[in-house]
Each structure stands twice: as C-alpha cells, then as structure tokens.
C-alpha positions in Angstrom: 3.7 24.5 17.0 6.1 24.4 20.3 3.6 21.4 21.5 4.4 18.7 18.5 6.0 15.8 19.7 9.5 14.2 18.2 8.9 10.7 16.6 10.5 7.6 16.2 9.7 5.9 13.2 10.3 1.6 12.8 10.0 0.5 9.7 11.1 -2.5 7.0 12.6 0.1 4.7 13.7 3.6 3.6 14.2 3.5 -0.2 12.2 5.7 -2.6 13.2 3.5 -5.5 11.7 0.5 -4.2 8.5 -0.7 -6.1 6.5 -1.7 -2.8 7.9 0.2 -0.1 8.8 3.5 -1.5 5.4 4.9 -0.9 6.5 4.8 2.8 9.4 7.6 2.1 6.8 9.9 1.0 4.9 9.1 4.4 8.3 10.2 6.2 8.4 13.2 4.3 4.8 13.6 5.3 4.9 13.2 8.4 8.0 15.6 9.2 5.6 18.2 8.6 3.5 17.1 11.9 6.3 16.8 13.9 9.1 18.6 15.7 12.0 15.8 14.6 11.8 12.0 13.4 14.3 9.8 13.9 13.2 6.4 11.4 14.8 3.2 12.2 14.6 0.7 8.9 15.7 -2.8 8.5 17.3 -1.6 5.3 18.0 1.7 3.3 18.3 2.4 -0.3 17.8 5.6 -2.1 16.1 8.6 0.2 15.6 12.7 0.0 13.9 14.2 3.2 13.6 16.6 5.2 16.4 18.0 7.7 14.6 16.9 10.7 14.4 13.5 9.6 17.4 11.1 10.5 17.7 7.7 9.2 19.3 4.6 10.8 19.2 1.1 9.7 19.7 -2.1 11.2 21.9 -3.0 8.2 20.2 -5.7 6.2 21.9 -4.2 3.1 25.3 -5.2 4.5 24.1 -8.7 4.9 24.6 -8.6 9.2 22.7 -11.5 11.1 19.4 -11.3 12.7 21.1 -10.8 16.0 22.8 -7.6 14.6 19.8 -6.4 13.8 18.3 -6.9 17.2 21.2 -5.4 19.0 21.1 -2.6 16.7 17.2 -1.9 17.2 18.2 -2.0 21.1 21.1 0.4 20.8 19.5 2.7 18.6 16.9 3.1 20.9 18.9 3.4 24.1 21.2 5.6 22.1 18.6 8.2 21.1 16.7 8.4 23.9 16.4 11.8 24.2 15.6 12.8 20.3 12.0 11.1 20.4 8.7 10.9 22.6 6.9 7.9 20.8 7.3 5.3 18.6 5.7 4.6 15.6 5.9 0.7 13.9 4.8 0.5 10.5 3.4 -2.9 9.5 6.3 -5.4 11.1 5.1 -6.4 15.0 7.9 -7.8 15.8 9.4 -4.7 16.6 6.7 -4.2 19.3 7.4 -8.0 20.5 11.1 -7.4 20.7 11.4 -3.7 22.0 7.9 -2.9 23.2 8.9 -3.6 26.8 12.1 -1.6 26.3 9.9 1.8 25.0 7.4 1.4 27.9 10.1 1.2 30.3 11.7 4.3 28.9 8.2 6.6 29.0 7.7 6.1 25.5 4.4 6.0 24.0 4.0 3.0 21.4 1.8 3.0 18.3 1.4 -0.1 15.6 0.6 0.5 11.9 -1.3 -3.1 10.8 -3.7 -3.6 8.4 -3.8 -7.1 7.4 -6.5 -9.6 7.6 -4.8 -12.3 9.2 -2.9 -12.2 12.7 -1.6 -14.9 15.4 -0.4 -14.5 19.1 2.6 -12.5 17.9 0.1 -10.2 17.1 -2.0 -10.1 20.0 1.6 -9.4 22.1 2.5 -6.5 20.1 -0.9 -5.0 20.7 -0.6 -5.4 24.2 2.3 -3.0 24.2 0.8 -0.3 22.1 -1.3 2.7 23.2 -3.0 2.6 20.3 -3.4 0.6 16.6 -3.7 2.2 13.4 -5.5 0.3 10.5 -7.4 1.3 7.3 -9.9 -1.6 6.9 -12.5 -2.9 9.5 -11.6 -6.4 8.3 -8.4 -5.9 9.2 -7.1 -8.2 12.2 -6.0 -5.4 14.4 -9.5 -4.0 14.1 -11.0 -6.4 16.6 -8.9 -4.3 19.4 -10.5 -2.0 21.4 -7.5 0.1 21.4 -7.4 0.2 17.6 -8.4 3.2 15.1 -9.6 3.4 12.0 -7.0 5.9 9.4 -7.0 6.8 6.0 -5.0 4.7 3.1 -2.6 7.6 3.0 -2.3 8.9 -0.8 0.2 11.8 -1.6 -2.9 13.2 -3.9 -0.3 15.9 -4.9 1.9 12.8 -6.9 -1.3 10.9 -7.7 -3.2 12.7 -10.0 -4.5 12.5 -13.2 -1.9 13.4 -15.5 -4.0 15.3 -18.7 -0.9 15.4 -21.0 -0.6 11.6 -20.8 -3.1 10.1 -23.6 -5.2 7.2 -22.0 -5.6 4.5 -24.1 -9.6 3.4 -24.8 -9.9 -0.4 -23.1 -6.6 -0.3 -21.7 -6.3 -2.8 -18.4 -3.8 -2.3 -16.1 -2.7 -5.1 -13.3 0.0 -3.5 -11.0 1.7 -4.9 -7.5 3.4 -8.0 -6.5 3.3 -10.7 -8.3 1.8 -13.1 -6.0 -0.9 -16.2 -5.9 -2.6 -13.9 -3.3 -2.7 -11.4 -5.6 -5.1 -14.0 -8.3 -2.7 -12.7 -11.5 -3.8 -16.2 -12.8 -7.7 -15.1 -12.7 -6.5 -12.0 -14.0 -5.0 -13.8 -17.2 -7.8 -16.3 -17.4 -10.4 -13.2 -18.0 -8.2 -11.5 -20.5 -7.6 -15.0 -22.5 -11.6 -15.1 -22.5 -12.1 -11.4 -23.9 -9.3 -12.8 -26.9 -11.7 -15.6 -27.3 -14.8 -13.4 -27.5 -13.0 -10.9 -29.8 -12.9 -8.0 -27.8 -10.6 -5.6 -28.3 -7.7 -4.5 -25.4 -4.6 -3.9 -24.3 -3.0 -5.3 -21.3 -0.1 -4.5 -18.7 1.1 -5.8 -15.9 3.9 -4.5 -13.7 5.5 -6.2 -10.9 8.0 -8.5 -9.7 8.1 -11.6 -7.6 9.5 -12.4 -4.1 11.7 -15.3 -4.3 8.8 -17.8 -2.8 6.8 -16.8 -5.8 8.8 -17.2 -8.8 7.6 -20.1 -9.7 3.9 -18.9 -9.9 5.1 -16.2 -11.7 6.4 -18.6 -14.3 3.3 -20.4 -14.6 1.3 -17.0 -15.3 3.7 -15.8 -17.9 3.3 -19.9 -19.6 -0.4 -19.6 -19.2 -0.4 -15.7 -21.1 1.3 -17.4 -24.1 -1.0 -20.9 -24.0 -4.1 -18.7 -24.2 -2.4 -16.6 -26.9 -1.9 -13.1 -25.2 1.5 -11.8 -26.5 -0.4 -9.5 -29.1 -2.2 -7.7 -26.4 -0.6 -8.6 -23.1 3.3 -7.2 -22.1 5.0 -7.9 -18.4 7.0 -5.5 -17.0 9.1 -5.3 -14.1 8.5 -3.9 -11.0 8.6 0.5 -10.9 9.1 2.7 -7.9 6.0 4.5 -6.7 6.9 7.9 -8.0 7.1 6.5 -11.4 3.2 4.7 -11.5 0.8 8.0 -11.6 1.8 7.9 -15.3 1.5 4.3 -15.7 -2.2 5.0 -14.2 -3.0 7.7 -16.2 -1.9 5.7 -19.0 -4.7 3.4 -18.7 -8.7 3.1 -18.4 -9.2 0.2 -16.1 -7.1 -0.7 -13.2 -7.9 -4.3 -12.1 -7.4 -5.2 -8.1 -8.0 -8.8 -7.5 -6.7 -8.7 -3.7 -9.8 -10.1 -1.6 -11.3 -8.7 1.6 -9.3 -8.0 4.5 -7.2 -4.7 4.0 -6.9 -1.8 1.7 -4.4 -2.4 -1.1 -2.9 1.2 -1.6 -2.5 0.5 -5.4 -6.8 1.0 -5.8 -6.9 4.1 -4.2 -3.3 5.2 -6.1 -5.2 4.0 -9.7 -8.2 6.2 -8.5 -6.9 9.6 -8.0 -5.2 9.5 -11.1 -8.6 8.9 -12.8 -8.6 5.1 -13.5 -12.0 3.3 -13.6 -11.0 0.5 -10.3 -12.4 -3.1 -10.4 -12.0 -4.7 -7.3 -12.2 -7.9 -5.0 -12.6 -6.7 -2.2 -16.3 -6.7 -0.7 -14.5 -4.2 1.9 -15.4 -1.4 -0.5 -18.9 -1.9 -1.2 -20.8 1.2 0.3 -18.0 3.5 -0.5 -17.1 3.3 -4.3 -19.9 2.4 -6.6 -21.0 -1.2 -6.5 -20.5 -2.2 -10.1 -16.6 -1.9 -9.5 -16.6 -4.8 -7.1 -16.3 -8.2 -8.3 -18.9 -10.6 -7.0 -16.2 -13.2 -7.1 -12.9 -13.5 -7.6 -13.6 -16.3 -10.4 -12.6 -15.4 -13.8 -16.5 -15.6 -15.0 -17.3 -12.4 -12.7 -14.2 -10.3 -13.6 -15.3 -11.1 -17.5 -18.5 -9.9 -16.7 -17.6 -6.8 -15.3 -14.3 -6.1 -17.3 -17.1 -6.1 -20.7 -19.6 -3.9 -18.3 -17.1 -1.1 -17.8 -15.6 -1.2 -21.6 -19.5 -0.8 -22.8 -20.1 2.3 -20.7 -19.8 5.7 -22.6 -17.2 8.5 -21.8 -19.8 10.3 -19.8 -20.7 7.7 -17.8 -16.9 6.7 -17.4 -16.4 10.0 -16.4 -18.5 10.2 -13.7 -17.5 7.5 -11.8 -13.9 8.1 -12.3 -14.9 11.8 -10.7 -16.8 10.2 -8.0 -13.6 7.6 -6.8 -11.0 11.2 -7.2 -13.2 12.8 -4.8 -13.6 9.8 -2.5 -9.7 9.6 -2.6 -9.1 13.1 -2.0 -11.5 13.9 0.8 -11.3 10.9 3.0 -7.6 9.1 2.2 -5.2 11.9 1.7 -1.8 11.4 3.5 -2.0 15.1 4.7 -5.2 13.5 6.3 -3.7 10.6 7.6 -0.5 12.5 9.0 -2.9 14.9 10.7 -5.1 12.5 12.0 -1.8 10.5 13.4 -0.7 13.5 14.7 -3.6 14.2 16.8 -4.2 11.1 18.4 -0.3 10.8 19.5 -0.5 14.7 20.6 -3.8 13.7 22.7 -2.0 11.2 24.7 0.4 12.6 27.2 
C-alpha cells in the first residue's frame, strides 16, 4: 500500500529475551507489516531479530548513561530522524509524551499513547493532552475516562500461542506465571495451594517469575511461607522465561491462575488461553466475556480454593469446552494481527 504511514515507535525496551517485555518485539515485528518503515526508540536493548524496515535506537540504559542522556538522546533522535517517520507511537511510559510531546506537535507529528493501567495522576492527564488519540484494552483502565481514548485488543501472536498437542498436559496441573509482585497476590496464590495439601487433594504446582528489586523481599516471604505450609513435594519456583519460551510452559499445564485485580488486562490470561489453559482470574473486568465460573469472587484465598476444586472436579468434556470457548475468544477478538490493523487504521484515518 503506497498510503501507509512510517512510524516511530517509544518504548522501555527492545529485547526478545526479556521475560516481561519481550512480547513487545513480536508487536514490532507485527506492526512492520502495517507500515511503510519504523524507526523504535527504547530506553534499553538486548537481544532483537526484525524486519529490514525496522531500525532500533536506544537511549542507552544498558551502558549505564544518566537520566539526562537519556533525555538528550530522546530529543536528538527525534530531531535527527525527522524525516523517516509521520507519527509516534508511546507504549505504556507517558513520560515520553510529557517530555517530547510538545517537540512532535511542533514538528507535524501525530502522537499516540499505549496505557492500560488502572491507576493514573496529573503526569497522566499531560501526556493525554498531547496525544491524538489513547490506546487501552480494558474500560477500567485510567486512560479510558478520555474522550479521545479507544478501546484495542490485548494483542496475542496466536501463531506462537497455541496449543501445543505434542506437549502432554498434566491432569490438576496449576500454573502461576508473571512478576513476582504483592500486586500480583502470589501469597493468596500459596495460601490456596497450602489448603488443597491440607484437604488432600492431589496437584502439582509452578510458578515462574522473577522479582524487581523493590520486591525481593516479598518474594522471600512467599518462597518461606511455600515451605511452612509444606509445599516442596508439589510446588517448584522457577525463574523468570522469555515470552517465546511460555506457550510450552502453558500447554504444559491445566489451570493457569491470574490473581491480578480489576483494572487492566494482564497479557499472561489471554497468552494461557490460546494455548488451551483453563484461566482463573481476579479480575471482575472479564465477567461477560469468558465464562463466569473462571472469575474469582474474591481475591481471598477461600474463593480461589473454591474455584481451584470447581475446575479440577469438572470432566474432560466439560474442560474441553471451555478451554475451546476462551481459544476462540482469543483468536477472534485479541489477535495482534487484529490489534496492528486496528492501530493502523485509526493512525492512517488521521491526516
């Protein structure tokens, strides 16, 4: 298509290997399909393989420069490259918006914010008021209160997530995968699987992630609690993966357990579900679009009990058919190729 318009992407970081961000490299790739070039600015760079019309820059956090090397750099590269992009794209971090969002608008440049959280403050607010338009996934979401604001799919590669048939899936096999955070409730998380030991229940458990360095110490606290309530038969930890590596991991295991509460869409559910995981949830967001007995009423560990025993009772057919219903869900409405389409078109529709 002559028409399609060259990008330029802002992100935290380019690295295919990491085991939070590398989903975005596949976005990159993804989007480079929708547009003429992309130029993607990160804060940092590890480990990437894209496309020839994609060009990546970064700010240089990996060489350990200051926070006013960064902001130079952010300035320079988009001075410098002026003429290699027609809008801007900012995934997740508004302060890019804050600090350059004047700087795009007085260059022509159409600005677009990626934000789906459910909290926000004035620094949020500012950022929006530079943007043509805001992209979020969840209603909840902070940004969502802006009339200038859309609503986009999660964005799942559904040709990496998939159910993997050759991998065997292990009968009341729990999986709890993500950052390891007190947001995330891994303490409820333990506290439910310390109360099916107690009721004799048979599982196994895994949980993969790692800690940023504020949340170490709860980390440590979860891992003493798992060996107070007497877990190390059924329970393992595991480090952190990169993105590419969990659709086994997922088709490895029966029940994927979600305990982040309302307010955005956690990729990892919507990963878990197009490789044919059963999902249980916290987040109330989801009610009306996957069945209602995979949402916790509470995020107490009484309710996830309640519902971990519900799903492990149900028979294969009935398993089944909900795991079909969530991969179709996936597929038709929160598809990357959907989301970079859907991107596409609004930024295309804006002259």
């Amino acid at each position: 298509m002559p028409n399609k318009k060259r990008l330029l992407i802002v992100t935290q970081k380019v690295d295919r290997d990491d085991p939070i961000l590398g989903f975005f490299h596949d976005w990159i790739a993804e989007f480079s399909k929708h547009f003429k070039s992309i130029v993607a600015i990160c804060l940092m760079k590890g480990k990437y393989d894209l496309p020839g019309n994609v060009a990546i820059l970064s700010l240089g956090k990996e060489k350990w420069r200051s926070k006013a090397k960064y902001v130079f750099l952010l300035f320079y590269f988009s001075l410098r490259y002026f003429n290699r992009y027609d809008a801007v794209f900012v995934h997740m971090n508004e302060e890019y918006v804050v600090l350059a969002g004047w700087l795009w608008k007085l260059m022509g440049k159409k600005v677009y914010m990626w934000r789906n959280h459910h909290s926000g403050n004035i620094m949020t607010d500012i950022a929006t008021f530079f943007c043509n338009k805001v992209f979020c996934t969840s209603k909840y979401s902070y940004t969502a209160k802006y009339k200038k604001t859309i609503l986009m799919p999660v964005g799942i590669d559904t040709n990496i997530f998939q159910i993997h048939n050759s991998i065997s899936r292990e009968k009341n096999s729990i999986l709890f995968l993500g950052r390891i955070a007190k947001i995330k409730n891994v303490d409820v998380f333990i506290r439910a699987l310390g109360e099916l030991r107690r009721k004799g229940i048979i599982f196994t458990a895994n949980v993969y992630g790692d800690a940023l360095p504020r949340d170490i110490q709860y980390f440590k606290e979860v891992k003493s609690e798992a060996a107070e309530l007497g877990l190390d038969n059924v329970l393992r930890f595991h480090e952190g993966v990169p993105n590419y590596e969990t659709p086994e991991i997922y088709s490895a295991h029966e029940i994927f357990v979600n305990l982040t509460s309302n307010g955005s869409y956690d990729k990892t559910i919507f990963e878990a579900m197009a490789c044919g995981c059963l999902v249980l949830v916290a987040n109330g967001n989801l009610r009306g679009e996957i069945n209602d007995m995979l949402i916790c009423e509470k995020i107490d560990k009484s309710s996830l009990v309640h519902q971990l025993e519900m799903l492990m009772r149900m028979n294969t057919k009935e398993k089944q058919a909900l795991c079909d219903q969530n991969t179709k869900y996936v597929g038709s409405t929160h598809s990357l190729e959907r989301l970079a389409s859907n991107i596409q078109n609004v930024i295309e529709s804006i002259s």
